[in-house]
C-alpha positions as CSV (number, residue, x, y, z in Angstrom):
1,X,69.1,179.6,129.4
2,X,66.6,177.4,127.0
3,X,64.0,175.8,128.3
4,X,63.5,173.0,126.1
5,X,60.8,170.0,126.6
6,X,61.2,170.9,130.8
7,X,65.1,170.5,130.8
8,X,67.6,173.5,130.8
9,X,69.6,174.1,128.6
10,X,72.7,176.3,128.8
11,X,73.6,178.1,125.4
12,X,77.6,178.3,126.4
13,X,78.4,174.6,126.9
14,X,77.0,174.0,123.2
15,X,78.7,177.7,121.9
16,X,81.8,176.1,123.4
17,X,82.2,173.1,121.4
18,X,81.3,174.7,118.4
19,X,83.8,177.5,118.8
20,X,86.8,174.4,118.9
21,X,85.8,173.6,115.1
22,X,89.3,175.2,113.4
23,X,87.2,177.0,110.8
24,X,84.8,178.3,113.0
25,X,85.5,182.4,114.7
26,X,82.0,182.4,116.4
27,X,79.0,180.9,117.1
28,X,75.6,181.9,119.1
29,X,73.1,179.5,120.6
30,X,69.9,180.6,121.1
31,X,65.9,179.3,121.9
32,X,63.5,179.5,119.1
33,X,60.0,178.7,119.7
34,X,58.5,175.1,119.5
35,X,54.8,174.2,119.7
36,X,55.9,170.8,121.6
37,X,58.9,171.3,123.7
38,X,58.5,175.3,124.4
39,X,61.7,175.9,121.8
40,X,64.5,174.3,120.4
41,X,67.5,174.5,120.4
42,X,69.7,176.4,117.4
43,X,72.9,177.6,116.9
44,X,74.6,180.0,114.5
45,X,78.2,180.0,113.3
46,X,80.7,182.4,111.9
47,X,83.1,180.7,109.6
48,X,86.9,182.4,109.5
49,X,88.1,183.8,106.5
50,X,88.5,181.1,103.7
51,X,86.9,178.6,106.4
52,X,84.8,175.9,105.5
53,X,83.1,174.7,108.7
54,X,80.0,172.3,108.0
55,X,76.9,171.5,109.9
56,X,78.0,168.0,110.8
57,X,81.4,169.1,112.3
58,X,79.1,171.4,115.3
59,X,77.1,168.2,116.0
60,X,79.7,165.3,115.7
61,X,82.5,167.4,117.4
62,X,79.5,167.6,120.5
63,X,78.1,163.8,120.7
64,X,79.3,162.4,123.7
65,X,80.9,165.6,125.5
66,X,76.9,167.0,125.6
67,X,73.5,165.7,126.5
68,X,71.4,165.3,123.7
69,X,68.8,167.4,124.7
70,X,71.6,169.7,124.8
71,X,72.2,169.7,121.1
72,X,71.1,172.0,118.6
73,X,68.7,170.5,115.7
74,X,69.8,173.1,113.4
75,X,73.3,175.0,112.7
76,X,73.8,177.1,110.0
77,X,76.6,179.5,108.9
């Protein structure tokens, strides 16, 4: 679990949405520190073979099914 400006937030609701991106095999979503909220939120993604999964697809394909607090600020592959 993050802790992230005093709300929880669970890694594996956000890993889940990003793993439904068709050119994504993995992802990880983990706490890194924060000098205002405690940490943030991140995430990590392992594109498939020939895949071209972008940042924008993790958040956009996440609006509306997640919290925003729940969201990472930063994705990268």
């Amino acid at each position: 679990m993050i802790i992230s400006g005093g709300y929880n937030v669970h890694p594996k609701e956000f890993e889940f949405e990003i793993d439904r991106i068709p050119d994504v095999l993995e992802s990880a979503v983990v706490g890194v520190p924060h000098p205002d909220f405690g940490e943030r939120v991140v995430a990590a993604a392992v594109p498939t073979a020939g895949g071209a999964a972008a940042e924008r697809d993790g958040v956009a394909g996440a609006e509306g099914r997640l919290v925003p607090y729940n969201l990472p600020t930063t994705i990268s592959a």
